[in-house]
N, C-alpha and C positions, 0 to 999 in steps of 0.2 A: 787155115791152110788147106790147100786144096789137092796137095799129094803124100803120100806117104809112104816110107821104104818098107818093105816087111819084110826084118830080120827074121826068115824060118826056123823056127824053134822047135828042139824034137816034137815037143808035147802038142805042135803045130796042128796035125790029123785028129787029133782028142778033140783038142779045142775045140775046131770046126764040128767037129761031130755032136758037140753038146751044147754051142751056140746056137747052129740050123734047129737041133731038136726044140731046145725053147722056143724057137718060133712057128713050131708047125702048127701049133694051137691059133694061132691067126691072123684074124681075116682079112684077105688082100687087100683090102683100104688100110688096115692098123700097117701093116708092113710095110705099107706106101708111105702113112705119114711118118712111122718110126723111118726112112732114111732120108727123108727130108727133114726131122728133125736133124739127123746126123750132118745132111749137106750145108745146114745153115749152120749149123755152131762150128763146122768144119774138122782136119784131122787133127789132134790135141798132143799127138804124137805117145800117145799112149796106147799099148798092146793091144789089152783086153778092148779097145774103142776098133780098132784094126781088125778085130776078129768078128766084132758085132759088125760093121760095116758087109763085111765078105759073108756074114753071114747072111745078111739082108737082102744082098744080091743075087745068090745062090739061091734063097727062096724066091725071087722076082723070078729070075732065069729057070727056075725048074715049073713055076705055077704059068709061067707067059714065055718060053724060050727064050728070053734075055733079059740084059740086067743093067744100069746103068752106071754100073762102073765100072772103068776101063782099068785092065792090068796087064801090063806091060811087063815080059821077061819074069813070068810068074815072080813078083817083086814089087813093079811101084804102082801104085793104085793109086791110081785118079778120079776122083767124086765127076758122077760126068755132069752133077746141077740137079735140081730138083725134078720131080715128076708129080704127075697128078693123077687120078684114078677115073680112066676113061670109057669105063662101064663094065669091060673085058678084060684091061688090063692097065699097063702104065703109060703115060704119053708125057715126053718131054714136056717143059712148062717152065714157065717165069718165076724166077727165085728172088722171091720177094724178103729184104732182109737176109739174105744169104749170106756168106763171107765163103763160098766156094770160088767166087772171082768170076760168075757165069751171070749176073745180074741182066744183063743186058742180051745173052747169047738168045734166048728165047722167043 
């Protein structure tokens, strides 16, 4: 599935803040492949998967000023498809085996 609602839950700003930290330890290739693993298995519709995704992005977008997924009415988050690691940062790319529904957009 390639969007997901996100019911804001108090513990929503926690979350975040302890998902991003796990990932501060690393390096912009790992972050890249961890949401491309994400974009290819797709949304599961599970929370804790929800918060790892936004976490992943937040780390894209704070290490390269953006992130490649789209959130709409801070709410539905949309996988924008895979990316790749372009020496500096991330660069849209062919999602190979994906199930985000962007197989082709590339």
């Amino acid at each position: 599935m390639r969007n997901y609602v996100m019911i804001q839950r108090p513990s929503l700003p926690a979350d975040m803040r302890a998902a991003i930290s796990r990932l501060d330890a690393h390096a912009d290739e790992a972050i890249i492949n961890e949401y491309n693993a994400q974009c290819r298995l797709g949304f599961t519709g599970v929370y804790a998967q929800a918060i790892h995704v936004l976490a992943l992005h937040q780390q894209l977008k704070r290490r390269f000023g953006s992130g490649p997924l789209s959130i709409t009415d801070n709410a539905l988050l949309t996988l924008g498809g895979c990316v790749a690691w372009g020496g500096t940062g991330w660069l849209e790319t062919h999602c190979s085996d994906c199930q985000c529904g962007l197989n082709n957009a590339h």
